[in-house]
C-alpha positions, 0 to 999 in steps of 0.5 A: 542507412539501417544497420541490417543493410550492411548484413549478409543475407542469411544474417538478416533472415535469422534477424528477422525469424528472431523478431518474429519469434520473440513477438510471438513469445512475447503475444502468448506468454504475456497477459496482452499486447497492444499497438498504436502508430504514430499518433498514438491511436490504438490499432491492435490488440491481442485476444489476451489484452481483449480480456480487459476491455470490458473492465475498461468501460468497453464492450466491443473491440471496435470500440477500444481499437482505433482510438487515441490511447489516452482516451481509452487506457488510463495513467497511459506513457504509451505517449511518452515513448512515442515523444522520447523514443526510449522504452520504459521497460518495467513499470506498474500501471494502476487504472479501472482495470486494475493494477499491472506489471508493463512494458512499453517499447518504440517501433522504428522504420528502416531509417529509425524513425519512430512510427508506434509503440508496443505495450506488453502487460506482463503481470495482471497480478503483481502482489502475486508474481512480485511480492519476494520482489518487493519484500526484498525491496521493502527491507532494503528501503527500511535499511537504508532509513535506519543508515539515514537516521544513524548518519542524522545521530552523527550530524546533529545528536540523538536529541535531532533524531528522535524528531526525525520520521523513520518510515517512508512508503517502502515500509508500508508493504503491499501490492494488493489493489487496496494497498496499492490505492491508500499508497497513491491517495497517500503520495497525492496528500504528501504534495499538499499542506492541507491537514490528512486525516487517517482513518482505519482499525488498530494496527492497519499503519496510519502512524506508518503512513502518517510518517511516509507523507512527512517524508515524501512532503517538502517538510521532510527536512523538518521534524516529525512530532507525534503525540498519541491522544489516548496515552496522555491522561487528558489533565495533562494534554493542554501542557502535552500540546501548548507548553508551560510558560515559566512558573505557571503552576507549582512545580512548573520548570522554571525555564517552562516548556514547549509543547508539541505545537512548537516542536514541529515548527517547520515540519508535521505533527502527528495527533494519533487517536484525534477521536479520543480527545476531550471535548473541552480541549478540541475548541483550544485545538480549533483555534490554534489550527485556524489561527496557527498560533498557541498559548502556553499554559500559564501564559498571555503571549500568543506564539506563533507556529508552523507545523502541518497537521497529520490526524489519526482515528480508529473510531467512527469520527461522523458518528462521534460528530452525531452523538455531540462527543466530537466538535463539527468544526473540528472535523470539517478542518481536519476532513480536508484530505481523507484517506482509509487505511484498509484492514489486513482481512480486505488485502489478504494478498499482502499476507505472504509480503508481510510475514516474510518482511516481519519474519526479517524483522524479527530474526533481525532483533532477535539474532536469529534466522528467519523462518521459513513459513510452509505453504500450510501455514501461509494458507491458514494465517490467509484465512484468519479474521486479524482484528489486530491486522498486522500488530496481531499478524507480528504477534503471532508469528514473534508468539510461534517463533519464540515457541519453536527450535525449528527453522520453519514454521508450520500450521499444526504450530501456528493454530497451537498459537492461535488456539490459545489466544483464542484467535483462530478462525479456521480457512473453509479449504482448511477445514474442509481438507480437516473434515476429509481427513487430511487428504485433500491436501495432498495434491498440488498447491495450484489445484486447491488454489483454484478449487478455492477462488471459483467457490469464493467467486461463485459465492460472492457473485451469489451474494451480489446477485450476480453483479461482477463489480460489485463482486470484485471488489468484495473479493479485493480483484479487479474486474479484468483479474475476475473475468480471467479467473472465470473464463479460465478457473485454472489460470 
């Protein structure tokens, strides 16, 4: 018997208002809705969800409607809560769309059977609508790894510790589509042993990420050994990588050495800067990657090891390849799993997540207070280049911290900062408001915003030749974010 049965009337009239209203409120407030039956077939959407067909890969609504909803959304669990009748109430759903914040609840008959499912698109921009979510987030993962690794010095002495990998992908801090992106490529590369090579600019967080896939892979329980290419002088890299046999040189440990091969037996070894390595020694790491054995230096006995093989560059390895500096072979058996590491100036909307995350880290070290960033600021530090990225963004913020009794920190102190490292770069709507005399600004946040995206769209969108893909990803938005914004400039 249904539940409402045994009701009074009035009681199931007030029911049913409430599951009326609460649909409506969910249909105009929410970014989109969806329907399927049964058999998981789409049969309604609503106009705001109608936005997103055409970054689906959908012209007409007919289209789209009526069709099996794995066929037509990707990474779709409409199914799932068909199969198990449990809801899955909050989740990110990344497809060619874009990424977004969802809901997904069963529809039940009288009797409670389930006969479909609703799916709710609360946010089409959660790096906006959740970043202090996920800045709080991300330093609560980074305390619990430190809590992990302290318990590790209990367990097993400062010397298992340092061996130990001290980021996972919570520490990588980001919502932004490209964030969002690397973090699955990197999630898919942490399942499997082949060697990951990370490519990107300084200060991007290869090593960050490197460290993240040894701790999600199945060598997490085994050490984590990096070694940095360019700060070893390249005399000593073969001991650095291979060992030292017992008195193989004058000087030489009589016990010998091992090298970082054999220290991540059983784990990952991170080779950071692999372009700057020197011709000579890449044939001797070619070997020992395809062989899985080494020889120490000094030594005729071949030893063998086990270690998966994490490699980083900030330098163009294909163009390196070309010019002779760096062997074709090697990079072929290092290529196997790719993954770019964007700059901060393509995930732009990560900037307010990043700063508050290291303006925690640096009270934290420094004993203090965390800042409180104005509007002003966070709207300058947007519209700087960061060829540094977030090494040069933690350097700034630690460089204006430092220079200032106060608890926030505003424009007028960062571009002192920025002024004398010679870094600045001013944003256009900053510049413009400048030129203004200042009092452009002085209106609401939200209506400069939006003065700002439509000239930012009406520029990329002239330097595409009006191509709305294209246009998209210079701007770092999905398709369906850059059809809402055009349709609707004040949304």
């Amino acid at each position: 018997m249904n539940p409402t049965d045994a009701l009074p009337r009035d009681a199931q009239s007030i029911l049913e208002l409430a599951a009326r209203s609460m649909f409506a409120l969910f249909a105009s407030a929410s970014e989109g809705m969806m329907l399927v039956d049964r058999q998981a077939r789409v049969v309604w959407i609503n106009d705001q969800y109608k936005r997103f067909l055409p970054a689906l890969g959908f012209a007409r609504e007919e289209d789209f409607v009526g069709h099996p909803v794995s066929a037509v959304v990707q990474n779709t669990q409409m199914h799932k809560v068909l199969e198990t009748g449990k809801p899955i109430l909050i989740d990110l759903l990344t497809n060619r769309a874009g990424t977004f914040v969802v809901s997904r609840i069963p529809l039940r008959d009288p009797v409670g059977a389930v006969i479909g499912a609703l799916g709710i698109v609360l946010f089409d921009q959660p790096e906006a609508n959740l970043q202090p979510l996920i800045a709080k987030f991300s330093l609560l993962q980074r305390d619990l790894d430190e809590a992990r690794r302290e318990l590790a010095v209990q367990r097993n002495g400062a010397k298992g510790v340092a061996r130990q990998s001290k980021h996972t992908f919570a520490s990588f801090v980001g919502a932004s589509p490209a964030a969002v992106e690397v973090k699955r490529q990197a999630r898919r590369a942490a399942q499997s042993s082949s060697p990951v090579l990370l490519l990107g600019e300084t200060g991007t967080g290869k090593e960050l990420l490197a460290h993240a896939i040894h701790a999600a892979s199945q060598r997490a329980q085994g050490p984590f050994v990096g070694v940095n290419i360019a700060a070893v002088p390249d005399t000593l890299l073969e001991a650095e990588f291979f060992g030292v046999a017992p008195g193989a040189y004058t000087g030489a440990d009589r016990k010998g050495r091992e090298g970082k091969f054999k220290l991540a037996d059983g784990g990952t070894l991170f080779l950071d800067e692999i372009g700057d390595m020197p011709a000579g020694l890449q044939a001797k790491l070619l070997r020992a990657l395809q062989e899985g054995e080494i020889e120490p230096l000094g030594s005729n006995r071949l030893v063998p090891f086990d270690a998966r093989v994490v490699a980083a560059t900030s330098r163009d390895l294909v163009a390196l390849v070309r010019e002779g500096k760096f062997r074709e072979d090697l990079f072929y058996r290092l290529n196997v799993l790719p993954i770019r590491v964007p700059p901060l100036r393509e995930r732009r909307a990560d900037i307010p997540a990043l700063v508050e995350m290291l303006g925690e880290d640096i009270a934290l070290r420094g004993g203090t207070a965390p800042p409180e960033v104005q509007p002003d600021a966070l709207a300058l530090l947007a519209g700087q280049r960061w060829r540094g990225n977030i090494r040069e963004l933690r350097n700034v913020l630690e460089q204006t911290a430092l220079s200032s009794d106060a608890s926030t920190l505003d424009a007028p102190q960062l571009e002192k900062i920025l002024r004398g490292s010679g870094l600045e770069e001013i944003a256009p709507a900053l510049q413009q408001a400048r030129d203004a005399g200042g009092t452009d600004l002085l209106r609401p946040l939200s209506e400069q915003i939006a003065e700002l995206e439509q000239r930012a769209i009406a520029a990329a969108m002239k330097a595409t030749g009006g191509n709305k893909l294209a246009t998209a990803r210079l701007l770092g938005i999905s398709r369906a974010t850059l059809y809402g914004r055009m349709e609707n400039p004040d949304k």
